[in-house]
Every structure is written in C-alpha cells, then in structure tokens.
C-alpha positions as CSV (number, residue, x, y, z in Angstrom):
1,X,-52.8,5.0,-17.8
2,X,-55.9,7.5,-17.5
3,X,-58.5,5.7,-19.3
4,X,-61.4,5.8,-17.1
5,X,-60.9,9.0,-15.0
6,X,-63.6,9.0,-12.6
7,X,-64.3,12.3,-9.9
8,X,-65.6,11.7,-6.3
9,X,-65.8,15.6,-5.6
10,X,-67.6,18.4,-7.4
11,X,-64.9,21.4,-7.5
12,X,-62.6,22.6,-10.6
13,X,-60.6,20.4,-12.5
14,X,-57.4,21.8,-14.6
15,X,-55.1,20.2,-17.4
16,X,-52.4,21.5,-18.9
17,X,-51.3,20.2,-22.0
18,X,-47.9,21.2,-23.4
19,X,-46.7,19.9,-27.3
20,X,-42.8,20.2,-28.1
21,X,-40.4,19.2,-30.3
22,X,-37.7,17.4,-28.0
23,X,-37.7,15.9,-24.8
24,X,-37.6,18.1,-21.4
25,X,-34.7,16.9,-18.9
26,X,-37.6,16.5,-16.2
27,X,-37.8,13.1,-14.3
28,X,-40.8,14.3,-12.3
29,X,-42.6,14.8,-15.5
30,X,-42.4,11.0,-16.7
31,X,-45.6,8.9,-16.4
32,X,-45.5,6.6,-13.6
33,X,-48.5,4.1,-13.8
34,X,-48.3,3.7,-9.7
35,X,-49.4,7.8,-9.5
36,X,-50.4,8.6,-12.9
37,X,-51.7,12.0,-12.3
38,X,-49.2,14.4,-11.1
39,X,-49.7,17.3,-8.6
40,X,-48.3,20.3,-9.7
41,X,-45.9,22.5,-7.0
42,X,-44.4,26.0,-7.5
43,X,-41.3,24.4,-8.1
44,X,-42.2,22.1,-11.1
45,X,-44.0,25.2,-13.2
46,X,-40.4,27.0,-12.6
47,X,-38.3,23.6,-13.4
48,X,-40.9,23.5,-16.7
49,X,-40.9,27.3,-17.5
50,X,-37.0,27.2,-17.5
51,X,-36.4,24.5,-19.7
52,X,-39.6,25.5,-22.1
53,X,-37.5,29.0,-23.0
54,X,-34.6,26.9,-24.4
55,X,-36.4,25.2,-27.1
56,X,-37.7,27.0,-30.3
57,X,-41.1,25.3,-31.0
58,X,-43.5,24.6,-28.2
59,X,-46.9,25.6,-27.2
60,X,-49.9,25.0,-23.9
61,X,-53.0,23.9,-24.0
62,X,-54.8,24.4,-20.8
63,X,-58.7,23.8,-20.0
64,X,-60.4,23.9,-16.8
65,X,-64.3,22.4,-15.9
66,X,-66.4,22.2,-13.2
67,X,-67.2,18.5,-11.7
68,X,-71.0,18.4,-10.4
69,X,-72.7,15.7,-8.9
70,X,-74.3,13.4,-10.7
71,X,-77.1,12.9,-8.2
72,X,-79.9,15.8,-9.4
C-alpha cells in the first residue's frame, strides 16, 4: 500500500513499528488502501497501550528523520 512514499514538505517524519504475537482488537489499526497512513490521536496510543499490557511478547520499533528538500 506504501510503496512509493513520496514527501512534499521538509519537517520530521515518525514511524512506529510494533511486532506481536496475536492480533490487537483494534479496527482503527487495520490497513485501509483508501488512507493507508494513519494519523495518530491521544486516544489510539491509549486504546494500543491498553491492549499491548495484556499480551506477553511484544516489542516497538520507532524511528524518526528529517525530510529536506531536494532542491540544493
């Protein structure tokens, strides 16, 4: 669904990658192909953080780079 990310803005740019064992009860969290990139509120990291505790095995990747123009 993200093959060819592209960036029209310099700024930050964050990803959170979490690996688990079993599925989260989180509809939200699905890939949609319509709006593949989802914008984190307060409410999903709670929703996630909440249902994370209950499983035995899981662990987050995050990673965070700057976008810069291309134009030099």
């Amino acid at each position: 669904m993200c093959e060819d990310i592209q960036f029209d803005t310099v700024g930050k740019e964050e990803y959170i990658g979490i690996v688990i064992d079993k599925a989260l009860n989180l509809p939200w969290l699905n890939p949609n192909p319509e709006n593949p990139v989802l914008e984190w509120q307060g409410k999903h990291l709670e929703q996630l953080w909440q249902q994370l505790h209950t499983l035995d095995n899981w662990r987050i990747f995050y990673r965070d780079f700057n976008v810069v123009s291309a134009n030099i």
